[in-house]
N, C-alpha and C positions, 0 to 999 in steps of 0.2 A: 463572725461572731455577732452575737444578736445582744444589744446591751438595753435593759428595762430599766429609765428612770433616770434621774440625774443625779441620784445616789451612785450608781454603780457606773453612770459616765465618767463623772470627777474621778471615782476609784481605778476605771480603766483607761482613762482615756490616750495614757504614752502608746499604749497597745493596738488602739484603733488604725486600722490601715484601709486600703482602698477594698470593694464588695463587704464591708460589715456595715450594720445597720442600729442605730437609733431609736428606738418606741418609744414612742410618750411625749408628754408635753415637756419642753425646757423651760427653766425660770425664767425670768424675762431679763435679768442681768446675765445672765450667759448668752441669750441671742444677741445682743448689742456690742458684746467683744472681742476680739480677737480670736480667742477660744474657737469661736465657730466658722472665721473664715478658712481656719488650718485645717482643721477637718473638711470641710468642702474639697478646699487644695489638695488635701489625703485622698480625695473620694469618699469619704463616709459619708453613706445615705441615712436619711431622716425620714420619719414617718410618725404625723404629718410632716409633710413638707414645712422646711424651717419658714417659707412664704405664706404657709397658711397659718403658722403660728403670729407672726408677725399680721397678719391681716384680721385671725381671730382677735386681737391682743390691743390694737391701737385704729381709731377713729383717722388717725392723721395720715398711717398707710392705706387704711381703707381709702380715702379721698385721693390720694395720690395716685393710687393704683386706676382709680375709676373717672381721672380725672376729664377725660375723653368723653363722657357721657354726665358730667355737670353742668349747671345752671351758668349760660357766659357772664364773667366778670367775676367768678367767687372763687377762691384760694382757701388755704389751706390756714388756717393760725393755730399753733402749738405755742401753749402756754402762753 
C-alpha cells in the first residue's frame, strides 16, 4: 500500500504492515512519538526518509548529525 500524507496515514495506519510505503512530509509531532517507531518496527518505509525529515526540520539534528566535522569545543544548545 502506498499511503499520500498524514491525513490518510492517521486514517490508515492500524493497516500499515511491513513493504508499504509513506509519501510526503510528517508533521513534526508525529516524528517525535511513538507512532513512528512502531511503524519502523512494522517495516513501513518512508519517503523521505523520516532522517531527512528530521534533519530538514531541526538545526539541533543537523549539528549532531555533523557533529564530526565541527568547530572543536562547540556543542549543540536547544532551547
Amino acid at each position: 500500500m502506498i499511503v499520500r500524507g498524514a491525513a490518510e496515514l492517521e486514517r490508515r495506519y492500524d493497516e500499515l504492515t511491513a513493504g508499504d510505503v509513506v509519501v510526503g512530509l510528517l508533521p513534526a509531532r508525529f516524528l517525535a512519538g511513538a507512532p513512528v517507531a512502531d511503524l519502523l518496527e512494522r517495516g513501513v518505509r518512508f519517503v523521505p526518509s523520516l532522517t531527512c525529515q528530521a534533519l530538514a526540520r531541526s538545526k539541533c539534528a543537523q549539528a549532531a548529525a555533523l557533529r564530526r566535522w565541527m568547530a572543536p569545543h562547540t556543542r549543540v544548545v536547544a532551547r
